[in-house]
N, C-alpha and C positions, 0 to 999 in steps of 0.2 A: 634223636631217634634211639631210645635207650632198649628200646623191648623187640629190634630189630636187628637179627646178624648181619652184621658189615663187612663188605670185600676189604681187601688190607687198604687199596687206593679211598673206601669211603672213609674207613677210618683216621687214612692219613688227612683226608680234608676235615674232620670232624674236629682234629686237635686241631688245624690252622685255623678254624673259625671260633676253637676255644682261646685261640694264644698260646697253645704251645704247640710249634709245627715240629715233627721230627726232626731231631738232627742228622745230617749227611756225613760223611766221611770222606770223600772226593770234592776236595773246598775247589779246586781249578774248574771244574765242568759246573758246579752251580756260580761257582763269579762271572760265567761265561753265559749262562742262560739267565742269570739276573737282567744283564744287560738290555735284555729283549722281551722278556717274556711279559705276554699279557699287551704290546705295544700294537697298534696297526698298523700294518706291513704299507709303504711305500711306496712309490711308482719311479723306477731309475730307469732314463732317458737315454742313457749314453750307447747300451750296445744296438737299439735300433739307431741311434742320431750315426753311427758309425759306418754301421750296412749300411744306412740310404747313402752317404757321402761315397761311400766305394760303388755302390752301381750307380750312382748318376757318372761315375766315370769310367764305365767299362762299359756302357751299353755296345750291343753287339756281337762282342766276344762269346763263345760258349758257357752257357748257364754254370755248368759245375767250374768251370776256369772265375767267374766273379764271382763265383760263391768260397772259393778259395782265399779270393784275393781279397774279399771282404770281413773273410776273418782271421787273416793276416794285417787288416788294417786297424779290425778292433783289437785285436794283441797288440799289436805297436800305442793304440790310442787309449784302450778306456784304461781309467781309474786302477790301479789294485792298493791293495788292503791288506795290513798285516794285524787282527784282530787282537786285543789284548787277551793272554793271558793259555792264546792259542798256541796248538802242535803243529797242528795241519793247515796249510795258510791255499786260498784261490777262493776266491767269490766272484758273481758275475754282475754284483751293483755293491751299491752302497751299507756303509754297517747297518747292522739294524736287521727287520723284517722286510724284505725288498720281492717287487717283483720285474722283471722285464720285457718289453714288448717286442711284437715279432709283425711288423705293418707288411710284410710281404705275404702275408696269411690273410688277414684281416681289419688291414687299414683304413678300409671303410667304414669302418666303426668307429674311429681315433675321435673324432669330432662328438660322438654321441657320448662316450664314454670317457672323454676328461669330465662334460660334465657331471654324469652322472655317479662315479667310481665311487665316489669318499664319501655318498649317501645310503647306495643302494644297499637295499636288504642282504643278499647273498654275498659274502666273501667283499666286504668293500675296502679301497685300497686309498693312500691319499696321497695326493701330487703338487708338489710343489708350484709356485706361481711361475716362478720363469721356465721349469720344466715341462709346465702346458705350455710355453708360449713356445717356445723348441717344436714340439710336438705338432702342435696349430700351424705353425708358420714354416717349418723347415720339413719337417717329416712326412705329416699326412699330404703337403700337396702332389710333391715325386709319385706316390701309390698311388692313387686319384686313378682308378681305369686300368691299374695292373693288377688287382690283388686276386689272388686265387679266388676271395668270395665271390666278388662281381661278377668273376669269368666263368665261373662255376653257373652263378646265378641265368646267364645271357645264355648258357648253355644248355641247359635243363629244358625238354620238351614242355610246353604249355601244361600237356594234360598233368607231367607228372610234378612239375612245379606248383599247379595248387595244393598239393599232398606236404608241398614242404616248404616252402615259404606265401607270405602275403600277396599274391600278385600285382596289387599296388603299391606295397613295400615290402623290397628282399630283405631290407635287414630285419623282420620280424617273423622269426620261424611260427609254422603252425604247428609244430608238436604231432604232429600224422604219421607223416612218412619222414622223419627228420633226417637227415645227413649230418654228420660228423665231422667231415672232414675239413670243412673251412673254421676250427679253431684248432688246430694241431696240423704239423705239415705228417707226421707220421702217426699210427697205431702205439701200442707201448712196445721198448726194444729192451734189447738186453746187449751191452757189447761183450766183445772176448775179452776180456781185461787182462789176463794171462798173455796175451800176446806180446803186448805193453808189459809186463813184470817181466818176461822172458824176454824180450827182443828189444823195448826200447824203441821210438819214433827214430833213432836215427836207423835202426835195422831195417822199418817200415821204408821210412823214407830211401836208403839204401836197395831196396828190393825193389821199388819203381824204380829208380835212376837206372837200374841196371836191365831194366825191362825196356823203356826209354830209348837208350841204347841198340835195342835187340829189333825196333820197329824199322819196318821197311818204306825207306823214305818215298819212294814212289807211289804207295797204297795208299787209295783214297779214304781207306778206311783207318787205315795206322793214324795216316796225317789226323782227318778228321775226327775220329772218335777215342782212340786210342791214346792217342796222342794228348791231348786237351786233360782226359782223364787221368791219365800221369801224370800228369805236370800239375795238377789241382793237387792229388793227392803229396805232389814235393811241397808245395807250400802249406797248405794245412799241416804239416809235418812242421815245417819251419816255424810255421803259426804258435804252434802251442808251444815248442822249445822256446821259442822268445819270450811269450807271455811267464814261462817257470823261469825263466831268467831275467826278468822284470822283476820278476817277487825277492829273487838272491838278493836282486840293487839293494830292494827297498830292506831287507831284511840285516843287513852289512850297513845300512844307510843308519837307522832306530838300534842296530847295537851301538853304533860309535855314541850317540846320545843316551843310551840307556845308563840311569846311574845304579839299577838293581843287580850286581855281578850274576846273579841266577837266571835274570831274565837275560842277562847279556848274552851268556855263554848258550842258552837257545836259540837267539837270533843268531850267531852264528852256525850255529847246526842247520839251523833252519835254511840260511845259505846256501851252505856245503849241499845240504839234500836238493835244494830246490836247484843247482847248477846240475846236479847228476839226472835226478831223475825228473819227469818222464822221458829224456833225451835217451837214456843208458837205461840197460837191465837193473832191475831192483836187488839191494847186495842182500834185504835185510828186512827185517818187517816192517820200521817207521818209513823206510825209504819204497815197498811194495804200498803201504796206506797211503802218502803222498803219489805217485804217478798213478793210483790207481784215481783219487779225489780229483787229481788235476785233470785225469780225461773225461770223467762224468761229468766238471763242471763246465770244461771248452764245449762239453755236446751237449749243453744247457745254453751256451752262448751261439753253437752252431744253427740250432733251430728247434721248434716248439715240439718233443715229441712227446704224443698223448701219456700221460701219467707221467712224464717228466721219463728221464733213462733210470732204467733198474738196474741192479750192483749184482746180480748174477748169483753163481752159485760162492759167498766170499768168502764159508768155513773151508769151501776147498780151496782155491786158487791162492789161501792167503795162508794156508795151513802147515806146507813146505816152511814158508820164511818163519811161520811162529816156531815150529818144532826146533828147526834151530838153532835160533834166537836161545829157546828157553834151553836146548841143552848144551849150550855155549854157555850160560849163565850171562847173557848180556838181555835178559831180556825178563822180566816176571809177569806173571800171571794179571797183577793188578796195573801194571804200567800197560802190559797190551788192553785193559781194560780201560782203560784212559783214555788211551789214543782214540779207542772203538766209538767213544761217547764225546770226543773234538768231532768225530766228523758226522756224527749224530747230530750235535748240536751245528754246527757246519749246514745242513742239509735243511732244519730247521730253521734259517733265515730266510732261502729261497724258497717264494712264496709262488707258485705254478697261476699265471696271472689270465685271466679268461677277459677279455673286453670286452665283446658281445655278452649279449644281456644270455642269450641261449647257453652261450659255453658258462656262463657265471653260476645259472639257474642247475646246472647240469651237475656241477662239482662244486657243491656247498662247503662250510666250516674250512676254507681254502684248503681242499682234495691233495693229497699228494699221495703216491704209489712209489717211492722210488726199492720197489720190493728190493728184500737182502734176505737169499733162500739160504736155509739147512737142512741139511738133516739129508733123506732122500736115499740115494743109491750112486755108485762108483758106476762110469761106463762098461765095468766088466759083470756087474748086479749085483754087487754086492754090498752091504748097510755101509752107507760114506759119513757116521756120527763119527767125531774126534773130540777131541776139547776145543779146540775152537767153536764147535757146536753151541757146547752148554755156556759158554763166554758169552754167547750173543744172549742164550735164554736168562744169564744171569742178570743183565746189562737191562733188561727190558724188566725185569723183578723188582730191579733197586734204582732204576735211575728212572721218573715216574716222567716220560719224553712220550709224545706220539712219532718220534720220529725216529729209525727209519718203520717204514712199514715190513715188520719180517713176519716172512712166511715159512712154516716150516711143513715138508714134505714128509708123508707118512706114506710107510710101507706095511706089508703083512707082516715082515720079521722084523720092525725094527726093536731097539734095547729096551729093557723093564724102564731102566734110567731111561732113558732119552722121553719116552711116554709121561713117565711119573711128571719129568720137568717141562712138558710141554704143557700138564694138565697144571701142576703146581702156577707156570707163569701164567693160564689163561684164566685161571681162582684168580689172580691179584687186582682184575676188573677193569683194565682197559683195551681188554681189545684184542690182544695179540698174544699170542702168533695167529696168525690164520693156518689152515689147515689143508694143503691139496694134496689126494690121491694117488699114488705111484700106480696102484692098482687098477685108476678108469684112465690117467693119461698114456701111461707107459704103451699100453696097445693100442689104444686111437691112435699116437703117432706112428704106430705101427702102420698101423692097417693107409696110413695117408704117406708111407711113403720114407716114413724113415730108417734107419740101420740100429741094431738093438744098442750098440754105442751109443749114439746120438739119441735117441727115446730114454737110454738111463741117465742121460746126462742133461736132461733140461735144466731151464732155471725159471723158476715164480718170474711171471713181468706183469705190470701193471694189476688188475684189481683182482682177477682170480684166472690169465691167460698162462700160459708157458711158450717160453721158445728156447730153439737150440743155437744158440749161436756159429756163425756160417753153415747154416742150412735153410734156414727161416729165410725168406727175400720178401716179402708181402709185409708193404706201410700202408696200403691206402686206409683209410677211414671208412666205416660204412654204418649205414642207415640204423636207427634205433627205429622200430617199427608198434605205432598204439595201435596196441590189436583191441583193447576197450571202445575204441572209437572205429573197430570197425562191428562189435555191438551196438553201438550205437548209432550206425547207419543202419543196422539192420532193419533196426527199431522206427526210424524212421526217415525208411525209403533213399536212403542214401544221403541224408541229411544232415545236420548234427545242430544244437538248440542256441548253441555260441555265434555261428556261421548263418543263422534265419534260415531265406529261403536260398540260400545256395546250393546245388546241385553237384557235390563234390564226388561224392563215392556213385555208383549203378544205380541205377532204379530196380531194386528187387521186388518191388511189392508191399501191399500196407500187410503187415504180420495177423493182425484186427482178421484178415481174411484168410489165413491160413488155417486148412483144417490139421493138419499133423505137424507134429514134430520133426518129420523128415523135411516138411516144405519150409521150416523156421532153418533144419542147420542147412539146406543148400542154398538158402537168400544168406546166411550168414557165410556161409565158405564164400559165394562168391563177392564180398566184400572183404574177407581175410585174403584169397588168393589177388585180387586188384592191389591189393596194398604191398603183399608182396612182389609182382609183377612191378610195381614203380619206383621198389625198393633195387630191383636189380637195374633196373635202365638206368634208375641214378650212378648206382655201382657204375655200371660202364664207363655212364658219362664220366667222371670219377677216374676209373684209372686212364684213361686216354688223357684226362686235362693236366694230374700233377704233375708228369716229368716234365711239363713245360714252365711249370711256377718252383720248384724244388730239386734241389742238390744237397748232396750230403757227403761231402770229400772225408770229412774227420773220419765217418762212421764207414762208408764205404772201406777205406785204407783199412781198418779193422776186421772184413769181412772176407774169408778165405775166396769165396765166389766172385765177388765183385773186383776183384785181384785178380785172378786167373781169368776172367773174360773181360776184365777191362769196360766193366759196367756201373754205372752211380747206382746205389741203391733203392731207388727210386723207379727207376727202368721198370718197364709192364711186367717184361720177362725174364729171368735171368736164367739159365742155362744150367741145369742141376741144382735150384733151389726148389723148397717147398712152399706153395704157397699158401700160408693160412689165414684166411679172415672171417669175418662172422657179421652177422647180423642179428639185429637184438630182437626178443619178444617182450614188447612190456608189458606189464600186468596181466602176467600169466594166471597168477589165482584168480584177481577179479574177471577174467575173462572164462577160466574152468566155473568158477562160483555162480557167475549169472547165465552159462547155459543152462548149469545144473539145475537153477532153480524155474529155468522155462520150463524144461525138461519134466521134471516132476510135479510142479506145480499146475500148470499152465494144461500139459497135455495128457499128464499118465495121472493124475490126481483130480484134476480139475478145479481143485479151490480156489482158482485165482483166473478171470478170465485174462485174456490178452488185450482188451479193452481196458480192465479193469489197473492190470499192470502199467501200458501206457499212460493210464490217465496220473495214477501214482507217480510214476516218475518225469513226468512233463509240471510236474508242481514240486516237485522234489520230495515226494513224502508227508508235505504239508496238510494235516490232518487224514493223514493215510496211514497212522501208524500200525493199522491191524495186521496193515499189505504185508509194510513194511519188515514186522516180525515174521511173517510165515517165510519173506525172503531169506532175512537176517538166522533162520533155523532148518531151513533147506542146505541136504548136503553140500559138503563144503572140502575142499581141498586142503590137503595138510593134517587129515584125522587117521590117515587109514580105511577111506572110504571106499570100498571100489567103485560106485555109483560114482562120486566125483573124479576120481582117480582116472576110469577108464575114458571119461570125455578130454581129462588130461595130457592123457599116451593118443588119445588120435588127433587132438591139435598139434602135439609133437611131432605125429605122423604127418599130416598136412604140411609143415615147414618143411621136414626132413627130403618128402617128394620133391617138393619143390625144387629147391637147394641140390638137391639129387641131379634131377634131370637140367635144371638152367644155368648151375656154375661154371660148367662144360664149357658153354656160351664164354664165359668169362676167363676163365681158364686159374682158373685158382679156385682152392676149395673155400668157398663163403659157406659157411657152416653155422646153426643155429645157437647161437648165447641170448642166456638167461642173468646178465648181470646189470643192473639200470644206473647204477654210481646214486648219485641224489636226482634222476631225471624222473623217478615215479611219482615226485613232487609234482614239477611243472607240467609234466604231461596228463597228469590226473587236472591240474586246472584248466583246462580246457574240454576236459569229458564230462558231461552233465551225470544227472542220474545213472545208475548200472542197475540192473536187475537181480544182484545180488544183496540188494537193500545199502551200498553206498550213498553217500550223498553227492549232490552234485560239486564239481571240482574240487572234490578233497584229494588225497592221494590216491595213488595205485598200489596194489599190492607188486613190493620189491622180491625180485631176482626171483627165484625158483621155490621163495617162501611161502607161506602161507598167506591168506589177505588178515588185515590188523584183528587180531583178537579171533578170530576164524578157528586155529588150532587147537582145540579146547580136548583131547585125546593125549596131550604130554609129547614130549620131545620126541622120544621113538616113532611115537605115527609121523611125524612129520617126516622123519628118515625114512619110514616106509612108502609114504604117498612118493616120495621124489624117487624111490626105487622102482615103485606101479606104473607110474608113470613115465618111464624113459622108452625110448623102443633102441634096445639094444642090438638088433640088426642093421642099424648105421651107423656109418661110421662118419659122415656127414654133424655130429652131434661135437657142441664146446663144453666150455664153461659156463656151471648153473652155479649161482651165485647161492647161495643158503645162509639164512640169517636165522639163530638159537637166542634167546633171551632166558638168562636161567637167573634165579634168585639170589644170592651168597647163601644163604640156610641151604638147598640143597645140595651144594657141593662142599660145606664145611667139614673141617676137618679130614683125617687120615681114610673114613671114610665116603667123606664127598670126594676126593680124589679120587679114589679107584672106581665109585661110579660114573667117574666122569671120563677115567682110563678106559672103561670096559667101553661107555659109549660113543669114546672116539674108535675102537677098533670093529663095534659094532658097523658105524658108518663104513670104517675099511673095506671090509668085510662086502658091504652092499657096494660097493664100488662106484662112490657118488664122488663126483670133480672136490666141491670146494667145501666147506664148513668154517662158520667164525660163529664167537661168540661175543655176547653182554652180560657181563655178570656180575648184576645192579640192580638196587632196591626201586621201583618206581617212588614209591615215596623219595627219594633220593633226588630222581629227576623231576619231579612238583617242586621241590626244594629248589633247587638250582634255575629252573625256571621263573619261580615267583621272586628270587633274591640270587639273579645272576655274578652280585659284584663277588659275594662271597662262596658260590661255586666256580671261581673262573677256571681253574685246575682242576677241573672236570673232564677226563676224558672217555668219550664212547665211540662204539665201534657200528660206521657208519654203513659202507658196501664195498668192502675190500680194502678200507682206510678208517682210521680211528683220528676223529677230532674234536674241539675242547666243544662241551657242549652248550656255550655260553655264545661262540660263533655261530650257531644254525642260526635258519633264519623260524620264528614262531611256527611255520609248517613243519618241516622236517622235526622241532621237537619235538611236537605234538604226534607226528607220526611212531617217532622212535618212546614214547608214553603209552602208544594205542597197539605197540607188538605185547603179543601176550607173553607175560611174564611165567615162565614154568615154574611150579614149586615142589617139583621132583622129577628124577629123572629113574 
């Protein structure tokens, strides 16, 4: 591609396809990702075969007391690993690319999913022969009849159970009204880490014993709730000090064998640290990077939480230890850069493993979010950039890793520098940093409850959300909601063309007999409002059934609240927390795009009758292509249209009301999100034709974007539609996920930067949640698609995660080929 400007990531793959790949200068982080990279990730059996062995022998006892004691038994039992060549030592399987299973979520799948794992299109994994026979014979039968899915499933009213699974068979989602929460036991979290660097598990654990102590032996409440709860959180404390003191053996065990004195003399540092920390306060940075790795990866073995756990705000928490390090002189700039990319590459093994075909389809190119925030504001509001800042943005420039997912927080004031290097790292074309708002989140958490402290002190978790650590209390999971298929019940009469004659959605009326436009959007609201209406009954059902299938001791012990009421994290309600969760809209444009084009076409234009429409899309366009185009060129969302834009802000209003008046009911704020992960895939193959001239079961138009190729106004308008469109008198509103595709020519050079500066602070400015980009030749991705072996080191930026684009499955890259590519901004 000689007559093409190239992002620095095309160009570094251009020389590896020539034969001459760049050279690196950090020979230890690329001997370390040699090992793996490019491998498919494997299925390690030992931290479920652990759990199931500890609750077949504590049945009975209190849920968060076996959840304790279960991962007190996998610290004493599974496997650890001291990686060649590593700083930072704890994994939760096997070397290699690994992932691990969690049959108390969804073990009813265990049997479907050995099969199918090491074939399937999406994210496939491979399993050993005797570790299916573990699996088959040991594991899935214990679950048989307890797993959160099934219980979920028996629990679901009829009516609102066709909306979201098969009624014939639960384990086949319908993509309708979908639920969440049976492949992750939680939402995406964030811990205090800082707690742990400051205090050390034995302080933790120290502060229950002495709580412990303090309970009133006669109270039926101390005994019973109180009590149990303390005593989980001493073990999980004890839990994970054992498991770092497993690793010292092994590590004192491979020095005495080691004949390399350089490697030697590691392994025993390695040691030394792994006996102090996370038991003891952190003296020091390597020893703060170690208890910090060792607690995200025990609550990777504690339980499935969505987007894996996020690393927090870690230029600040981890910025003390560096400042001193560095003016101690025991510490330089390139060695903390080292460590930063062990646990980069660390992070990059564990594979976030979805067994159900639904969680697979949802979080393609194997998803991972373990967000790492900078940048942002000090709890006092003041710009929180240091060098540690720019260390991460450098890290992400030079070390070509999708791993971790950072995100960086933009303010109105923040540094020329900090801008300049955010814009220079997101030029380099893969994907990151992603970009969140101080300016739309900082007052929503306002306005929902929290103290200006705690709103300037968030941290990025999972794909484009925030939470404040010990304020946040809300895990449950909740509904991804296809509002495309409730057009297309509109369409016909509550039907859908996948489903025949089944009678799923209201019977509003054949459309064929509507004389206005008004009588089309209230047979359509009331197919949107139904959908949300089943959305929240689920919700209920939902937080009522998880404290019964989930504990969560590690992370509880970490959470200021859950400590002073002596409550699992889990619990419906906790007592001075906030609770925030959401519910998704998919296919927000294709749903804006095919009113708009009833709307004008159909009723205010008349060029298209509503016969004529139906008939087009019940054939899918097939020999309809005149329809076709008039749709395909009806305003469109994502231009700066107010004509689309305005039917935009009142479908926002519609959820908004909603969510308004029925969360009350619930008692936490479920609040509207616009972010789909890879789900606008599989939820689009089930939605036949749209009347925005899609085809039938292609994609959906992702997060708060535009629909594929739709934006044809330049990047700005897109910033404007998602501005037009918000109704900023609720505070009921999340995270809109927004996805940019900009060319490498228009952000070249000293002046593609600063256009690129001006149009990140533009978006500030409009005060929109999230922004990421792709800054990548299509020709590029035709390239890589038709001759995957030699794009493998591809990476693009998906919906809040960036992955090799050689893993998608042929939809998704056809989809991320079909966003329009800008060539200016």
């Amino acid at each position: 591609m000689p007559d093409i400007v190239l992002s620095p990531q095309e160009r570094r793959l251009q020389a590896e396809i020539a034969g001459n790949p760049v050279l690196h200068t950090r020979q230890r982080t690329y001997n370390i990702l040699n090992t793996f990279a490019a491998t498919k990730p494997r299925v390690d059996v030992e931290r479920a075969k652990y759990f199931t062995e500890s609750f077949r022998q504590t049945e009975g006892e209190p849920l968060i007391l076996r959840w304790s004691k279960a991962l007190k038994h996998i610290a004493e039992h599974i496997t650890v690993y001291i990686d060649d060549h590593q700083q930072l030592v704890g994994r939760a399987g096997s070397p290699g690319r690994y992932g691990i299973l969690y049959p108390e979520l969804d073990g009813d799948f265990l049997g479907q999913a050995i099969e199918q794992m090491p074939t399937r299109v999406e994210s496939p994994f491979n399993i050993a022969a005797a570790d299916a026979r573990i699996v088959i014979e040991e594991i899935a039968p214990y679950w048989q009849g307890k797993t959160f899915h099934e219980n979920l499933a028996k629990a679901l009213p009829q009516e609102t159970l066709k909306y979201t699974y098969d009624p014939e068979d639960p384990l086949k989602s319908r993509f309708i009204v979908n639920e969440t929460a049976s492949f992750r036991s939680s939402i995406q979290w964030v811990h205090d880490y800082e707690k742990v660097l400051k205090r050390g598990f034995k302080g933790i654990k120290a502060e229950a014993r002495e709580k412990l102590s303090r309970l009133d032996p006669l109270s039926p409440v101390d005994t019973m709730e109180k009590a149990p709860f303390l005593q989980a959180v001493v073990i999980a404390c004890e839990a994970i000090i054992l498991w770092a003191n497993r690793h010292a053996d092994l590590a004192e065990k491979l020095a005495a064998q080691e004949a390399d004195l350089s490697r030697q003399a590691e392994l025993r540092q390695i040691a030394d640290i792994c006996r102090w920390v996370p038991e003891n306060p952190a003296r020091n940075f390597r020893e703060a990077m170690q208890a910090q790795w060792f607690t995200q990866m025990f609550s990777r073995l504690e339980q499935k939480t969505g987007t894996i756990i996020s690393n927090g705000r870690m230029d600040q928490y981890l910025y003390p230890f560096y400042q001193q390090d560095i003016e101690a002189g025991v510490l330089s700039a390139a060695a903390a850069l080292q460590l930063l990319e062990c646990m980069w590459l660390a992070m990059a093994q564990f594979i976030d493993l979805y067994i159900s075909p639904t969680g697979g389809a949802f979080n393609e190119g194997y998803a991972h979010w373990e967000a790492v925030t900078i940048g942002g504001q000090t709890p006092e509001g003041r710009d929180a950039t240091n060098e540690l800042t720019y260390l991460f943005l450098q890290s992400k420039r030079e070390f070509p890793l999708h791993y971790p997912d950072l995100a960086a927080r933009i303010h109105g004031r923040v540094p020329a520098r900090y801008l300049y290097e955010v814009a220079e790292t997101i030029k380099e074309g893969s994907g990151f940093p992603k970009l969140i708002n101080d300016e739309e989140v900082v007052p929503l958490l306002l306005a929902k409850g929290a103290s200006l402290e705690e709103a300037f002190d968030y941290a990025v978790s999972g794909c484009a959300e925030c939470r404040m650590p010990n304020r946040d209390t809300y895990t449950s999971p909740c509904a991804y909601i296809n509002f495309p298929a409730a057009v297309e019940m509109t369409i016909y009469n509550g039907k859908m063309q996948l489903h025949g004659n089944e009678q799923i959605g209201p019977e509003t009326g054949d459309p064929r007999d509507f004389a206005t436009w008004e009588e089309f959007w209230q047979a359509y609201l009331t197919q949107h409002i139904n959908f949300l209406k089943h959305a929240f009954i689920q919700q209920q059902v939902i937080i009522n059934l998880r404290a019964r299938h989930f504990a969560w001791p590690l992370g509880s012990a970490l959470h200021d609240l859950c400590m002073q009421h002596y409550k699992d994290i889990h619990t419906p309600v906790i007592e001075g927390g906030i609770d925030l969760g959401y519910f998704e809209f998919m296919g927000y444009g294709t749903v804006v795009d095919s009113l708009a084009a009833i709307k004008k076409l159909v009723y205010e234009e008349k060029t298209v009758t509503m016969a004529e429409l139906v008939a087009a899309m019940e054939c899918n366009f097939e020999g309809r292509e005149v329809i076709r185009q008039l749709l395909l060129n009806a305003p469109k969302y994502g231009n700066d249209d107010p004509y689309a834009d305005a039917i935009a802000k009142e479908l926002d209003r519609q959820c908004l009301q909603f969510t308004r008046k029925y969360s009350k009911e619930l008692g936490v704020h479920l609040d509207l999100r616009l972010v789909p992960f890879t789900s606008h895939v599989p939820f689009g193959k089930v939605v036949s034709a749209t009347p925005n001239g899609r085809k039938a079961y292609t994609p959906l138009s992702d997060g708060s974007s535009a629909s594929q190729g739709a934006d044809v106004n330049g990047p700005t308008a897109v910033l404007l539609s998602n501005y037009m469109s918000k109704n900023t008198g609720f505070r009921e509103r999340a995270a809109r996920l927004l996805n940019v595709k900009l060319s490498p020519a228009c952000v070249a050079g000293e002046g593609g930067t600063d256009k690129l500066v001006a149009f990140i602070r533009t978006w500030c400015d409009l005060k929109l949640w999230h922004l990421q980009f792709n800054v990548i030749n299509r020709a590029t991705l035709l390239a890589a698609k038709k001759d995957p072996e030699k794009y493998r080191n591809l990476i693009v930026r998906i919906a809040g995660y960036s992955a090799y684009f050689t893993d998608l499955s042929p939809d998704l890259q056809d989809d991320l080929i079909a966003r329009t590519e800008h060539t200016a901004i």
